[in-house]
LUMROBA-333772 format. One record per residue (C-alpha): residue number from 1; z, y, x. Coordinates in steps of 0.1 Angstrom, whole numbers. Layout:
// LUMROBA-333772
<NUM,<Z,Y,X>>
...
***
This chain:
// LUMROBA-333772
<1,<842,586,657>>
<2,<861,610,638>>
<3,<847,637,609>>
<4,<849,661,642>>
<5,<846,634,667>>
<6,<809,619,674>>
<7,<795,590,683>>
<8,<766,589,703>>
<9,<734,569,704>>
<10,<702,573,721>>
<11,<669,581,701>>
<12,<653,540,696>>
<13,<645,532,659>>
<14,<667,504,650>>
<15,<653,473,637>>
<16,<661,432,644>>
<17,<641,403,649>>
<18,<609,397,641>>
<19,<606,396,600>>
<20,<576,396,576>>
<21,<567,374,543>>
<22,<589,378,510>>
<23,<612,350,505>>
<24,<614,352,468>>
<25,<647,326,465>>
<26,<669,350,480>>
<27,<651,385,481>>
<28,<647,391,514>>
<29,<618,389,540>>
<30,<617,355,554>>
<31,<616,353,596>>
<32,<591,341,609>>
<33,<583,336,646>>
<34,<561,369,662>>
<35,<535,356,675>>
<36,<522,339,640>>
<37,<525,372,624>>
<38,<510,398,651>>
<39,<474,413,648>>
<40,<458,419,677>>
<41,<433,455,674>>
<42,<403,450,672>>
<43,<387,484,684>>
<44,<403,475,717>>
<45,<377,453,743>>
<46,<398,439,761>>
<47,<430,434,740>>
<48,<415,398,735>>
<49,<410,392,771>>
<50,<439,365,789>>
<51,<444,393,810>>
<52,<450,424,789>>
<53,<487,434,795>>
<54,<490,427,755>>
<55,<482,390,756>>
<56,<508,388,787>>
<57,<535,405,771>>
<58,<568,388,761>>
<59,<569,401,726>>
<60,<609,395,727>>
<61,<611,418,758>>
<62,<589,445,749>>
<63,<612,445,713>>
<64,<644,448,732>>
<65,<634,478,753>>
<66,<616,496,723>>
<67,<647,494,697>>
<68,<678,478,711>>
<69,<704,496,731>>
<70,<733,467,731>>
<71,<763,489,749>>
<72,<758,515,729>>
<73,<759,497,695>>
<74,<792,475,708>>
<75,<810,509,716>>
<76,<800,521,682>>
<77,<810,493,666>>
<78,<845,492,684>>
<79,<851,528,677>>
<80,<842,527,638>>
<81,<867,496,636>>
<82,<897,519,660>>
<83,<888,547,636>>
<84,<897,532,606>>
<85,<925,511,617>>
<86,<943,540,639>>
<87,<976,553,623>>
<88,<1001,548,645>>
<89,<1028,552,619>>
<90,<1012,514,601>>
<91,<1036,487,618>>
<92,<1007,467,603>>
<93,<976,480,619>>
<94,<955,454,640>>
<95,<952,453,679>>
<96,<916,455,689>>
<97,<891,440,673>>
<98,<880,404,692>>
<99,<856,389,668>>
<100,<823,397,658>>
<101,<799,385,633>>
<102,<764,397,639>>
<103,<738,389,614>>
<104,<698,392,612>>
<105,<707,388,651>>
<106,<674,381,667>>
<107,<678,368,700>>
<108,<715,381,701>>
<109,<716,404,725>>
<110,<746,423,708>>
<111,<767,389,706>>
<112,<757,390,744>>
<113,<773,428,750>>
<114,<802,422,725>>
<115,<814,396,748>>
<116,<807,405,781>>
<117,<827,435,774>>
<118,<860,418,773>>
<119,<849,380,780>>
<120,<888,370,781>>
<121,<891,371,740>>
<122,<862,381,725>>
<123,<843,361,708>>
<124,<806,364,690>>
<125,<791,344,660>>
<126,<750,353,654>>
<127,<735,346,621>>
<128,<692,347,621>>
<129,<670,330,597>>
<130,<646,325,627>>
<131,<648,291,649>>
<132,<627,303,677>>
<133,<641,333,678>>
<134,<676,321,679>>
<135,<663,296,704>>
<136,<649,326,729>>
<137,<685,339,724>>
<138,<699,308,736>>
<139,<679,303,767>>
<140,<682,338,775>>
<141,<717,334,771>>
<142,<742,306,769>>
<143,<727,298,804>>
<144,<756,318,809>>
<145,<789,301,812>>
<146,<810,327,801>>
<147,<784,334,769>>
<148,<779,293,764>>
<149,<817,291,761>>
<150,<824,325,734>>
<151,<791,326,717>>
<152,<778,304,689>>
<153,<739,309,672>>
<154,<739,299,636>>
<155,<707,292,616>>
<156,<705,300,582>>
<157,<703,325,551>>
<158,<727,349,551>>
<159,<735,344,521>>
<160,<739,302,518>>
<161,<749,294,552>>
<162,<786,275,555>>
<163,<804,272,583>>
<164,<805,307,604>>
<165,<841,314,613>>
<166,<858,344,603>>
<167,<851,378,618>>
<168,<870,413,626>>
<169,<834,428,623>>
<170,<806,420,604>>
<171,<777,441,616>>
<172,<742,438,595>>
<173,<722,467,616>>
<174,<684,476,620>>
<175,<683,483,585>>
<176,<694,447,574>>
<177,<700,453,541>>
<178,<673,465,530>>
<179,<655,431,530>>
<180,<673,426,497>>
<181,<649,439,473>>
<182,<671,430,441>>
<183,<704,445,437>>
<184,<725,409,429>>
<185,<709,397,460>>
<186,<726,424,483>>
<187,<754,426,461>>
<188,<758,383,464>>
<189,<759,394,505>>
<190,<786,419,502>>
<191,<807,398,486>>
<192,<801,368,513>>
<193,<806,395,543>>
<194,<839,402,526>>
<195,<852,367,522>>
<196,<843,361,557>>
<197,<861,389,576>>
<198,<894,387,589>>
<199,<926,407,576>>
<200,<919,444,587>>
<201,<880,434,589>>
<202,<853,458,587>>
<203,<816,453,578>>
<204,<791,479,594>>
<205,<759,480,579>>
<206,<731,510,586>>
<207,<704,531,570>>
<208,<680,554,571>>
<209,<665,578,548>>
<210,<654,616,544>>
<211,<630,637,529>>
<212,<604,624,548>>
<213,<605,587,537>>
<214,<580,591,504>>
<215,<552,605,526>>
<216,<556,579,553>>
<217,<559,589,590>>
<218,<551,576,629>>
<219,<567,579,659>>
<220,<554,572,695>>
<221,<576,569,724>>
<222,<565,556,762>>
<223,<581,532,781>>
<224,<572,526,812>>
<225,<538,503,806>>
<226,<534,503,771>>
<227,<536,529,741>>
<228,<560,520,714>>
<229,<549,528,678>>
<230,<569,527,647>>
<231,<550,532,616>>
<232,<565,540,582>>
<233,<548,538,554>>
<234,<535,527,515>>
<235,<565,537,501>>
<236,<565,523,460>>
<237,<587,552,444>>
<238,<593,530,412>>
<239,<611,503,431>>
<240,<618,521,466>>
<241,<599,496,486>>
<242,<582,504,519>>
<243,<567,488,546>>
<244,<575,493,584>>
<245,<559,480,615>>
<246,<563,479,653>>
<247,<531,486,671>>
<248,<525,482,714>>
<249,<502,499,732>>
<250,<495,489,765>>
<251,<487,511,799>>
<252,<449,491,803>>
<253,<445,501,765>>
<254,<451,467,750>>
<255,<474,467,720>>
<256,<495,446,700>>
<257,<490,459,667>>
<258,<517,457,635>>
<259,<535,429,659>>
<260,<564,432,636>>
<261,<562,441,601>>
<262,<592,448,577>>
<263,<592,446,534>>
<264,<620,472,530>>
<265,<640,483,501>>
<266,<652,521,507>>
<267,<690,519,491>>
<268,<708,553,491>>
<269,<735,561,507>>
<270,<749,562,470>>
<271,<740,527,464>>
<272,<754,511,491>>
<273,<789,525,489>>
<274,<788,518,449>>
<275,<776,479,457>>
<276,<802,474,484>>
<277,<831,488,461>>
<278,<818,465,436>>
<279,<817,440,462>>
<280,<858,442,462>>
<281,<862,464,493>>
<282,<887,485,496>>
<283,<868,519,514>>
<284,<837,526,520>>
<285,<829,557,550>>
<286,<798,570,561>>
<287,<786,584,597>>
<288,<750,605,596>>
<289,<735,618,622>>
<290,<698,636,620>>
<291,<669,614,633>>
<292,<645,637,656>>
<293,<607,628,671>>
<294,<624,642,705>>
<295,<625,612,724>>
<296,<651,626,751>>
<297,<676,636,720>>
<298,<709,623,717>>
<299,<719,617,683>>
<300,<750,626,673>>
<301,<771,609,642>>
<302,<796,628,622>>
<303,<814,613,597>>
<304,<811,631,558>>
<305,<826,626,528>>
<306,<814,647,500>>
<307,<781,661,509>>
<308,<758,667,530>>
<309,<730,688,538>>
<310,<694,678,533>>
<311,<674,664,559>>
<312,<632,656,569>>
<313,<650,620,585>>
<314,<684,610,593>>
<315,<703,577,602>>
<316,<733,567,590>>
<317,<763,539,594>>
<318,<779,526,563>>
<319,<812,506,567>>
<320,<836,489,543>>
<321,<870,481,549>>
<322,<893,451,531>>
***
C-alpha cells in the first residue's frame, strides 16, 4: 500500500451501525437501535403493508450488503500496518499484526473477518454504543466456536469505556470520527486509541471529503432487490456539520426511507493529522483515492504526502503510528 503501490476497494459508501440523536456529554451521535429511528415513505401504498418487501427486510442485512465489504477492509488494514512496519534492516519491527480493536463496530462483521483470516492467533475486540446492535452481532456470530472463543463485544462510549485489551490495530472506519463535533472530544479519543494500542500499534481512521461536499450529493446503487441510496446533505459551513442518510428502495416500490441517519462533522485531512500529532503519535500517513458514481469502479488508494490534486469527492485512510 505503498506511494506507488495501491490498495484496492470496491465502490460501497462506508458507514457503521445504525447512529442518529446528538449525545451532547461526549459529542458524538448517540446509537440508537434502527428500527426506532427509520421513517417509513409515505408517497409509497404499500410500504405500510405487512407485506411490502420494506416491512420484511432485516435492516442489519440490507446495511451489510449496501456499505460493508469485510475482506477487503481486513486486507487493507493488514497491509497499512505491513507498510509502515516493513524495514527489513529494524531488528525491532513487529511480526504480523494479531490484534484488532474495532470501534463504532455495529454488528462486528470486521471482528468476524479479522479472525477468520488467521483464527490460530488473531484475536478481535468490538467497541459499539449500541446493545441491540452489538447483540445482533453476537447471535450472528459467537454461534461460532472459533469466533465465541477470539472475539469479545464491548458496550460503551468510546471514549469512557475501561477494560478493552490492548490492540495492534485500532480501526475507527465509516467515517467514525466525525461524530465528534467538538475538537477536545476527538482529540480526548486520540489520546485513548493511543494508550490502548500495543508497541508498534497503528490506529486507522477514514474520511471523506471533496469539492462536492458544500452542495450535498446522492448516490444510487442496485442490489439485487432493493436500491441503496446514500444522501448527503445540509452542510453548516460555519461549523462543518452535515447530515447523511441511508435510504432502501425496494423491487414492489416500498421504501425504507432515511433508515439510518448520521450528524457529521467534516474534519480535513489537515485536522486530523494535526489532532493525532497532538494526540502524542509519532506519524501520521494518508491514503486517497477518488470516490466515483460508477458503481462497477474500483477505487484505487495511493498514498501522498505533500499535496494533492483537487477533487469533486474522494476517500481517504488516515493512520497514526506510536
Amino acid at each position: 500500500m505503498g506511494r506507488k503501490d495501491k490498495a484496492k476497494r470496491g465502490k460501497k459508501d462506508r458507514h457503521r451501525g445504525e447512529r442518529s440523536n446528538h449525545d451532547d456529554d461526549y459529542g458524538y451521535n448517540d446509537v440508537r437501535e434502527s428500527v426506532e429511528t427509520l421513517s417509513l415513505s409515505s408517497d409509497e401504498e404499500n410500504v405500510h403493508s405487512s407485506a411490502s418487501l420494506a416491512s420484511q427486510a432485516n435492516l442489519h442485512e440490507v446495511y451489510e450488503a449496501s456499505v460493508q465489504m469485510p475482506k477487503r477492509e481486513v486486507q487493507t488494514l493488514f497491509n497499512i500496518h505491513q507498510e509502515l512496519y516493513n524495514d527489513p534492516e529494524d531488528d525491532s519491527r513487529p511480526t504480523a499484526p494479531e490484534i484488532l480493536r474495532e470501534d463504532f463496530c455495529g454488528t462486528a462483521v470486521l471482528c468476524k473477518e479479522w479472525i477468520l483470516r488467521n483464527p490460530l492467533v488473531r484475536k478481535a475486540y468490538g467497541v459499539d454504543l449500541s446493545l441491540l446492535t452489538l447483540k445482533y452481532g453476537r447471535e450472528q456470530h459467537l454461534v461460532n466456536p472459533t469466533l465465541a472463543e477470539n472475539l469479545q463485544l464491548f458496550h460503551g462510549n468510546v471514549l469512557t469505556i475501561e477494560g478493552v485489551p490492548k490492540a495492534d490495530i485500532i480501526s475507527a472506519l465509516n467515517y467514525g470520527i466525525f461524530y465528534f463535533h467538538e475538537r477536545r472530544d476527538l482529540i480526548r479519543y486520540l489520546v485513548r486509541c493511543r494508550e490502548g494500542l500495543n508497541e508498534h500499534g497503528v490506529l486507522i481512521v477514514d474520511a471523506f471529503g471533496g469539492t462536492i461536499v458544500p452542495t450535498g450529493n446522492q448516490k444510487r446503487r442496485r442490489l439485487g432487490g432493493f436500491t441503496y441510496i446514500y444522501t448527503q446533505r445540509d452542510f453548516n459551513p460555519l461549523t462543518n456539520r452535515t447530515m447523511v442518510t441511508l435510504s432502501f428502495k425496494f423491487s414492489d416500490g416500498s421504501k425504507l426511507k432515511d433508515a439510518f441517519t448520521y450528524d457529521f462533522r467534516v474534519y480535513s485531512l489537515k485536522e486530523i493529522t494535526e489532532a493525532m500529532l497532538e494526540a502524542g503519535f509519532k506519524s501520521t500517513h494518508i491514503w486517497i483515492a477518488e470516490a466515483s458514481n460508477d458503481e462497477d469502479e474500483v477505487n484505487e488508494f495511493q498514498e501522498v504526502e505533500k499535496e494533492f490534486p483537487v477533487m469533486e469527492s474522494w476517500n481517504a485512510y488516515i493512520a497514526a503510528t506510536i
